[in-house]
C-alpha positions as CSV (number, residue, x, y, z in Angstrom):
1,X,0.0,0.0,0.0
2,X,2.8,2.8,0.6
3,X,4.2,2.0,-2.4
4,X,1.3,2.4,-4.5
5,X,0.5,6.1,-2.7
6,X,4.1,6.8,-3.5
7,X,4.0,5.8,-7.0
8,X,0.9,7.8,-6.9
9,X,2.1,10.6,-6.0
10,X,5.5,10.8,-7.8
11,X,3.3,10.2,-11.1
12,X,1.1,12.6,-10.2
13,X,3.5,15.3,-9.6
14,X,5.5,14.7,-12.8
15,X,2.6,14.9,-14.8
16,X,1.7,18.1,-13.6
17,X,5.7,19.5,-14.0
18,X,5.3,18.7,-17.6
19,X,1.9,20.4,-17.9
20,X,3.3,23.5,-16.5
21,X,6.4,23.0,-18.8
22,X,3.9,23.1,-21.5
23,X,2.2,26.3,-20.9
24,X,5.4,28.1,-20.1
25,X,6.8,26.7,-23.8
26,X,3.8,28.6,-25.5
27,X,3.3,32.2,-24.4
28,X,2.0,35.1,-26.3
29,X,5.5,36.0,-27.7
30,X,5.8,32.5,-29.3
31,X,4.7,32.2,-33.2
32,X,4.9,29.2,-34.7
33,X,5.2,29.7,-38.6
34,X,3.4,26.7,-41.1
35,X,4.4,26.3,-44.4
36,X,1.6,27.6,-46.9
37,X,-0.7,24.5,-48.2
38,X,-0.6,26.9,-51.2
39,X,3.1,25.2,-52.2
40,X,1.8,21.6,-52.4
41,X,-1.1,22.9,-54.1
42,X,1.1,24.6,-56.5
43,X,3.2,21.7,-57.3
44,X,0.4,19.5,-58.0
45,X,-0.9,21.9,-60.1
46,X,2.5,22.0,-62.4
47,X,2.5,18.8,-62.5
48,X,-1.3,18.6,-63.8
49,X,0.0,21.2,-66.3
50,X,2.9,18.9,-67.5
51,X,0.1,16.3,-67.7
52,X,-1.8,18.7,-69.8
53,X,1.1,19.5,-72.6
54,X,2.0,15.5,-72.9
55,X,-1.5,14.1,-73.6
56,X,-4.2,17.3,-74.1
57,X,-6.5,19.0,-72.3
58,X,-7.6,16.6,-69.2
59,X,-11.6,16.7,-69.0
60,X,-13.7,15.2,-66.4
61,X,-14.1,11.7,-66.8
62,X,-11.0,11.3,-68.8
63,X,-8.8,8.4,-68.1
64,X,-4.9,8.0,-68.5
65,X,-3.4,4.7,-68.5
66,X,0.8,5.7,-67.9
67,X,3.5,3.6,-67.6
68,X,5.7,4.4,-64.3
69,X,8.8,4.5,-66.5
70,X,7.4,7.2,-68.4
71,X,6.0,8.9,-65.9
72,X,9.2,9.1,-64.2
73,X,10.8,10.3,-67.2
74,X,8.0,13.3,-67.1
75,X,7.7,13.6,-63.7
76,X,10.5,12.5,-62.0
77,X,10.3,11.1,-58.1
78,X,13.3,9.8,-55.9
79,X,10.8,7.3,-54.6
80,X,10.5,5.3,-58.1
81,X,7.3,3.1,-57.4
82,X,3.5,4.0,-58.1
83,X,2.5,5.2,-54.5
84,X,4.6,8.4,-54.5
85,X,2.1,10.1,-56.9
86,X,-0.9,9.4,-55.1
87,X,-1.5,13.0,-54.1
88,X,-1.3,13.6,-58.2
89,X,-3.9,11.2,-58.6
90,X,-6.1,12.4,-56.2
91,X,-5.7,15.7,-57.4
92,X,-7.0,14.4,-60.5
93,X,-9.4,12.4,-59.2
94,X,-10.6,15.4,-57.3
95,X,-11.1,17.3,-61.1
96,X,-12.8,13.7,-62.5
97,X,-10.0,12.8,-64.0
98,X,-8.1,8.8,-63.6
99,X,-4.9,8.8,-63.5
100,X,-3.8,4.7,-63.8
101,X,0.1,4.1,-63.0
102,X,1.3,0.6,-64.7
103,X,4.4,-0.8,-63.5
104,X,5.9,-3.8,-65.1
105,X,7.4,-5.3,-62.2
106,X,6.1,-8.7,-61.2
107,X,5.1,-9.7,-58.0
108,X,6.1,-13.5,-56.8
109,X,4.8,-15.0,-54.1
């Protein structure tokens, strides 16, 4: 039983150090500056545009079926596989546009 009221109470008193901590580390002085969403957003959007002067004007409903080899020669990623342009696809997706990425690697079991 003293044990537990002494774990208790050293828990208890370290939690409430680090919530002090905490609301001395964020005062009215402090500002905290974000990186605009606007430069993703402006990425994806050149990269839409690259789309756009390879295979046309991309309407709604549209669907591109791409190679990742030449999509890394268009759009080049140090991440060479499919999933590192999955915020360009949803992008398009977003506009109603498919974007299908085709790798020839095969899988084994």
């Amino acid at each position: 039983m003293p044990f537990e009221n002494l774990y208790r109470i050293a828990f208890e008193e370290r939690k409430n150090s680090n919530q002090t901590e905490r609301k001395e580390d964020v005062g009215a002085d402090s500002h905290i500056e974000v990186a605009p969403y606007d430069i993703m957003k402006d990425a994806t959007e050149t990269e839409i545009g690259i789309l756009e002067e390879r295979y046309g004007e991309l309407k709604e409903g549209m669907v591109l079926w791409i190679e990742l080899q030449t999509i890394l020669e268009i759009i080049p990623r140090k991440r060479q596989r499919t999933d590192a342009y999955n915020k360009l696809v949803s992008a398009l997706k977003r506009r109603g546009v498919t974007l299908c990425i085709t790798s020839r690697k095969k899988k084994s079991i």
